[in-house]
N, C-alpha and C positions, 0 to 999 in steps of 0.2 A: 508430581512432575518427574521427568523423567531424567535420570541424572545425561550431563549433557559435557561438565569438565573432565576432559582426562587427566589422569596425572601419573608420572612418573617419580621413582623415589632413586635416590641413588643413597648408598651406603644404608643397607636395609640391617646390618648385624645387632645394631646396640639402638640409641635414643629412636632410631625409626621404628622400633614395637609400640611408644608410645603416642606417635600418631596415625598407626592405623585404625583406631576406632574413631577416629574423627572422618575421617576419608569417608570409610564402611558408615557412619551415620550420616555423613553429610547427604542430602536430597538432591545436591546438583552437581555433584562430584565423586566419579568414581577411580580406584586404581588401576592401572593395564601395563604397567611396567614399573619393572624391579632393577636394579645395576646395582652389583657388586663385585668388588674384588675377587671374594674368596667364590670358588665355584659351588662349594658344600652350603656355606651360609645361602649364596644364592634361591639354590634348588629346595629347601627346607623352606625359608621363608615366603618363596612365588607358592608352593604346593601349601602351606600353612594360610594363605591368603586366596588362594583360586587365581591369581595372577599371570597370566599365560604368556606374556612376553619379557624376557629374561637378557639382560647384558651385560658382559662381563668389565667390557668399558664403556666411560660413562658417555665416552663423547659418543658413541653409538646410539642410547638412548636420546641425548639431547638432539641426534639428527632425525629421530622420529617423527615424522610429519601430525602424527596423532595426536602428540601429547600437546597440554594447554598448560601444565602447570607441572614444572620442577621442585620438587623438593628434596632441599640437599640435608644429609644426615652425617655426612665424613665428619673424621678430625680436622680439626680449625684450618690447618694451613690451605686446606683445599678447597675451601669455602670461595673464595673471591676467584679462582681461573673455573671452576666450573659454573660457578654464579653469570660472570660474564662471558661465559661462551652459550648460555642457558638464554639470556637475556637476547645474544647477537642472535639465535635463531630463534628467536620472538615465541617465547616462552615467558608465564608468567612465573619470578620466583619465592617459594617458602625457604626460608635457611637456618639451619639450627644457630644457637647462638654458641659464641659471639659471631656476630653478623662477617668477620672478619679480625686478623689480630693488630693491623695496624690501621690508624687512620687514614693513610695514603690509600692501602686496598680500598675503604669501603667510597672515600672519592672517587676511584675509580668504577665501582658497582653503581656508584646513583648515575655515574657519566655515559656506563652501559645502559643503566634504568630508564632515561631520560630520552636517549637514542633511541630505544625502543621503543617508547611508548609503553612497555609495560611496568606491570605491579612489583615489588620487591618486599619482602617483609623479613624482620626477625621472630622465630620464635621465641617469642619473652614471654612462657606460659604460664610466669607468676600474676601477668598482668591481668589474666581471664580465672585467679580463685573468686569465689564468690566473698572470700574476706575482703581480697583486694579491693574490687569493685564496689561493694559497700563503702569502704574507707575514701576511697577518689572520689565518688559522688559527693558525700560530706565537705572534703576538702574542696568539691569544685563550688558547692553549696555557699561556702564562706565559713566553715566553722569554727579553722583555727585562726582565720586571717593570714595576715602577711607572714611564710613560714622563714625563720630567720636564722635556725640550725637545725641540722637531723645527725642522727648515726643511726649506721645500717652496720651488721654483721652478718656474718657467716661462716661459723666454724664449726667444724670437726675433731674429735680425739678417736685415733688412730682409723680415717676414715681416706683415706688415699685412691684414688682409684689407682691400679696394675699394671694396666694395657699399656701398651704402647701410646696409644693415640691421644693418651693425657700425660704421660709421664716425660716424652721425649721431646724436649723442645721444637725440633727440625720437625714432627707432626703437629703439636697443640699448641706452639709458639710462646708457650709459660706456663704454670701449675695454677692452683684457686685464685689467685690475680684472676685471672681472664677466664676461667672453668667456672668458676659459682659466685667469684667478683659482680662476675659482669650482672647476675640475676639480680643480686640484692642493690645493689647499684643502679640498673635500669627501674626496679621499682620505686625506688627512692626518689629517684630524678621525675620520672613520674609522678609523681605526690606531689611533689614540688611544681609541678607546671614549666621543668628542663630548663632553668635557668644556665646563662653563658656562665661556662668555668672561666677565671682567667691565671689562678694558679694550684698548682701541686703539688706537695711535700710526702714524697713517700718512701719506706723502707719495705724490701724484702728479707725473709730470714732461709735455711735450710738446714736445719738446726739439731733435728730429731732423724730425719730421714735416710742419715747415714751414720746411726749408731747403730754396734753393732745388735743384731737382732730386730732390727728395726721393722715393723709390722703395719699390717693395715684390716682392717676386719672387711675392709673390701674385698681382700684380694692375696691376703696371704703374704709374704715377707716380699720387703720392699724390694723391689730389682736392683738390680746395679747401676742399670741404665738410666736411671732418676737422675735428669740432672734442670728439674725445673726448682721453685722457690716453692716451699712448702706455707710460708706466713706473708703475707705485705698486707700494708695498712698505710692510710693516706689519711691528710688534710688538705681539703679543698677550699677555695677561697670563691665567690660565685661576683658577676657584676652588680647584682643587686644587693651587695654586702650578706646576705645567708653564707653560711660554710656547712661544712661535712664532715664526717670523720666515718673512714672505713676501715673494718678490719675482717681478713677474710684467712679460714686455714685449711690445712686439711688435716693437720696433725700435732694440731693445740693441747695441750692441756688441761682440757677445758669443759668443765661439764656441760655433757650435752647429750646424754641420757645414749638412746640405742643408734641415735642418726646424727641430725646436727641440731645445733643453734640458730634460727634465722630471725633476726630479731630486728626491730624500726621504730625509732622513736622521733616525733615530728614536733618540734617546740614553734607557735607561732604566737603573733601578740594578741590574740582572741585566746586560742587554747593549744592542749595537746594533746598530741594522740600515741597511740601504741599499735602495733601488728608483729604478729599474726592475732593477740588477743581482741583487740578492734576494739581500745576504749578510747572515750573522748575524756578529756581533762581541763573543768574549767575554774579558774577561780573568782569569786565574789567579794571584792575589796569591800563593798557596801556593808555586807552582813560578815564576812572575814569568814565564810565558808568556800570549801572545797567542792565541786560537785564531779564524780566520775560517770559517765553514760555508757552502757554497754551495747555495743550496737546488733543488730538484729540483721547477720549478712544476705547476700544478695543470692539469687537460685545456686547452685551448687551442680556441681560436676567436671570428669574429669579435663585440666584445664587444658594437655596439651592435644585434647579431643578439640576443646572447644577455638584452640586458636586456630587450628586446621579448619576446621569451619568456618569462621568468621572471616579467614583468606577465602576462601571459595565465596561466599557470599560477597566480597568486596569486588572480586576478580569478573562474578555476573553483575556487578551493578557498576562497572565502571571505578571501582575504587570509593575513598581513599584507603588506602595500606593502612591496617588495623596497628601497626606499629612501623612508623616511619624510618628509611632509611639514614633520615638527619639528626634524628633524634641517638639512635646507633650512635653514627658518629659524635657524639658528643659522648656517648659511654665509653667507646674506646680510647676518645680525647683522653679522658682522665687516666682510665685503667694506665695507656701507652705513657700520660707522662707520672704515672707511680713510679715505671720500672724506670725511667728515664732520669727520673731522681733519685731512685733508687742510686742507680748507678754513679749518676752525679755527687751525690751527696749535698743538695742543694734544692730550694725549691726550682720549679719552672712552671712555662709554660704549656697549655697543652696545642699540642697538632690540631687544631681546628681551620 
């Protein structure tokens, strides 16, 4: 078949290298526009890809009459005005996560979403590992039954990202709260089948990040300009009586070998489960054994190939959005009311 979606990328410097192999494999989706800020980044990355048309603003590409699908790669804050101006000229859009930092923007993107008739998605690339997808099948299967607590993590020791566009609130609108929060967090809720939050008890810390000497093996000595939260961790309370507990960092104390800790553990009244190791856990009150299952994951390959893909395939088949815009919004529901109680010093509610 001959590929037949356009797609243009905006913010090509960082997370956008790791969906070009998905575009370049996709069969009914190719690249033809690139937008970046910087001109050098530009120029390297259109010639690195064969990509021949090049903009240094983005609202220049969004007025491209060619393209059929945007996909946004910026730092957070700019996800939701170029999302709905991408939307207003009837474009279908891909957006790196978080979909948006607060819940107000991304009611605003499904209200653009909706007016358009077009697609919206998050990149949630955890949701397309082949561990993952093995583990939801099970779970959609029946295996743990009714899931009634999980904790999800996400930490780093001295793992910070540098740049600007995670470190400075006024770009990435918080530190791993909302940067690697949101992954472990979307997949969990996931697993779960996205029960309604209706309360959040959360703390941030910044603790490490401004002693002196303070480092990042990302990136070399922490900048100055750091002024996001380096630790937050929540309790969530769900309508269906399940809770949560998150804990996410960048620069924990914590062992977590060369990268990070991503860890999930899924307690329900059939069984449990674990990820990324993917075992099941059941107990036999009859015979007062244990049985643990190791499961035997699903095809394998690169994931944030494969979300890029599965957006083009939904985009020619009329949908639905491989990961829903509502669903989002309930992730940043929570992430927004950590920081919110954070602040407070008190549970709440979330922005839904």
């Amino acid at each position: 078949m001959a590929k037949t979606l356009k797609v243009g990328v905006i913010g090509v410097g960082g997370i956008a290298g790791a969906h070009f192999p998905g575009w370049n494999e996709s069969p009914i989706a190719e690249m033809v526009a690139f937008s970046d800020l910087d001109p050098a980044v530009l120029a390297r990355r259109a010639k690195e890809q064969g990509v021949k048309k090049t903009y240094e603003k983005p609202e220049d590409l969004i007025a491209d009459k060619s393209i059929d699908i945007v996909d946004i790669c910026t730092p957070n804050m700019y996800h939701a005005p170029l999302a709905i101006a991408a939307l207003g000229a009837g474009k279908h859009v891909i957006c790196e996560k978080p979909l948006a930092p607060t819940p107000a923007d991304i009611r605003k993107m499904i209200k653009a979403r909706d007016k358009a008739k077009k697609l919206l998605m998050t990149a949630q690339h955890f949701r397309f590992q082949g561990s993952s997808q093995a583990l939801k099948a099970e779970i959609d299967r029946g295996a743990l039954g009714d899931i009634y607590h999980a904790r999800g993590w996400m930490l780093r020791r001295s793992g910070a990202p540098t740049r600007p566009g995670f470190i400075q609130k006024k770009h990435s609108g918080g530190g791993p709260c909302i940067d690697i929060g949101v992954h472990i967090l979307d997949l969990t809720l996931w697993m779960m089948g996205f029960p309604k939050p209706v309360t959040v008890s959360g703390v941030t810390k910044d603790v490490l990040a401004h002693k002196e000497g303070a480092f990042s093996n990302w990136g070399g000595p922490i900048p100055k300009e750091f002024d996001v939260e380096e630790f937050a961790a929540a309790f969530v309370r769900f309508e269906t009586g399940a809770t949560l507990i998150l804990e996410v960092s960048w620069l924990l104390n914590h062992k977590s070998g060369p990268g990070e800790d991503m860890q999930m553990w899924l307690y329900g009244d059939k069984g449990g489960s674990h990820w990324p190791s993917n075992e099941l856990l059941w107990t036999c009150n009859e015979t007062r054994q244990h049985y643990n299952v190791q499961l035997q994951n699903a095809a394998q390959g690169a994931p944030h190939a494969k979300e890029c893909m599965a957006f083009a395939e939904a985009v020619m088949n009329g949908g639905p959005s491989p990961v829903p815009a509502e669903q989002s919004l309930i992730v940043l529901g929570i992430l927004d009311g950590l920081y919110r109680s954070a602040k407070a010093g008190a549970e709440v509610a979330p922005d839904l």
